[in-house]
C-alpha positions as CSV (number, residue, x, y, z in Angstrom):
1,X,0.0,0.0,0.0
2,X,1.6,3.0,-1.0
3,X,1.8,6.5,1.5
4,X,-1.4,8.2,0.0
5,X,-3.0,5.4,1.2
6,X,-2.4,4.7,4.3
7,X,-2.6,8.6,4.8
8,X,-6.1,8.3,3.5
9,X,-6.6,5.1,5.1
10,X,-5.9,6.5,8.4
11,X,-8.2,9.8,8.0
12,X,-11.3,7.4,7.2
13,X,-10.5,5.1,10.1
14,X,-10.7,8.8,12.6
15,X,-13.9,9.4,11.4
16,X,-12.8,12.8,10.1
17,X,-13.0,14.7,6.5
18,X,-10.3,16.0,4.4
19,X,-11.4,19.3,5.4
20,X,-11.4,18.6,8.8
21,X,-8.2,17.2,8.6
22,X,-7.0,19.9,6.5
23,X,-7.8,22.9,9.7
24,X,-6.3,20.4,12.2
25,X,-3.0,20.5,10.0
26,X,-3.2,23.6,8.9
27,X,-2.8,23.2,5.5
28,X,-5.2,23.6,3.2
29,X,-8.0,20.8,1.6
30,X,-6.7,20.7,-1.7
31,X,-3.1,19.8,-0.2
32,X,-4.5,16.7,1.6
33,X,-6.3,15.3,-1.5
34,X,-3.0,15.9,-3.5
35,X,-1.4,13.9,-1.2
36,X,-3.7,11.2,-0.4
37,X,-3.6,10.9,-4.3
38,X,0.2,10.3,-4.3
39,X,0.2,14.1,-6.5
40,X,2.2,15.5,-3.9
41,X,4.7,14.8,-1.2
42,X,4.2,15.6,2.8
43,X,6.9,17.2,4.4
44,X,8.2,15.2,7.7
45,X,6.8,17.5,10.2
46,X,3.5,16.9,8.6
47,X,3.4,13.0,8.4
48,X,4.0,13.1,12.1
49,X,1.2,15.1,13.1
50,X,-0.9,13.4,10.5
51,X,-0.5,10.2,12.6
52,X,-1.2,11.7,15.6
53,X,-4.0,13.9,14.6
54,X,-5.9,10.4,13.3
55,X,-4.5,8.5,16.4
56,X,-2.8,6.2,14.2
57,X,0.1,5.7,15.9
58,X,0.1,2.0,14.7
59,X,0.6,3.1,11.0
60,X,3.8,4.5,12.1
61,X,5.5,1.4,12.7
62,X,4.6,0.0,9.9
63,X,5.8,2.9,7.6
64,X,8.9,2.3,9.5
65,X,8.9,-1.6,9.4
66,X,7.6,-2.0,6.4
67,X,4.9,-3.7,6.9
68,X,1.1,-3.8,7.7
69,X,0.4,-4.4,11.5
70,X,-2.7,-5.3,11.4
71,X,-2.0,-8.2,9.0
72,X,1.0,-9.1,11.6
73,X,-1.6,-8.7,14.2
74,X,-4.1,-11.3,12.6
75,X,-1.8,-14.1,11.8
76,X,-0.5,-13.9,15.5
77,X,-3.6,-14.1,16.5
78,X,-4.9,-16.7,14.6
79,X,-1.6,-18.6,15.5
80,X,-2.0,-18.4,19.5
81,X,-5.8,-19.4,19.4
82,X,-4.6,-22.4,17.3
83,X,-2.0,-23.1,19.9
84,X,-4.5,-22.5,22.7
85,X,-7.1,-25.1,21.1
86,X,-4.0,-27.6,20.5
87,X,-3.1,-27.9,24.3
């Protein structure tokens, strides 16, 4: 999943609009659909408080991982409730 993406993925999951998102950022609507769109790039500073504007502080691991965590998340625990039924 590419950075638009999980930007935009992470704005749905909060519940909150682009413009919404756009006066808690300060910057302005048309900037957030350019970069949810992959049009544009976010500056550092911006991705941060992206994350914790939209409380997804999980997304931040993965970005820096590499990977998705909730897919991490379901094959563990699909893995210990197969281990729990096995003993």
């Amino acid at each position: 999943m590419e950075l638009g993406a999980r930007l935009k993925k992470a704005r749905l999951i909060s519940g909150m609009s682009q413009k919404e998102l756009s006066e808690k950022l300060y910057l302005p609507r048309s900037t957030i659909s350019k970069i949810e769109n992959g049009k544009t790039s976010i500056k550092g500073d911006d991705l941060l408080r992206w994350f914790q504007v939209t409380q997804a502080h999980e997304m931040i691991l993965a970005l820096i991982y590499g990977t998705d965590l909730p897919s991490v998340v379901q094959s563990l625990t699909t893995l210990i409730g197969g281990f729990i039924l096995w003993i």
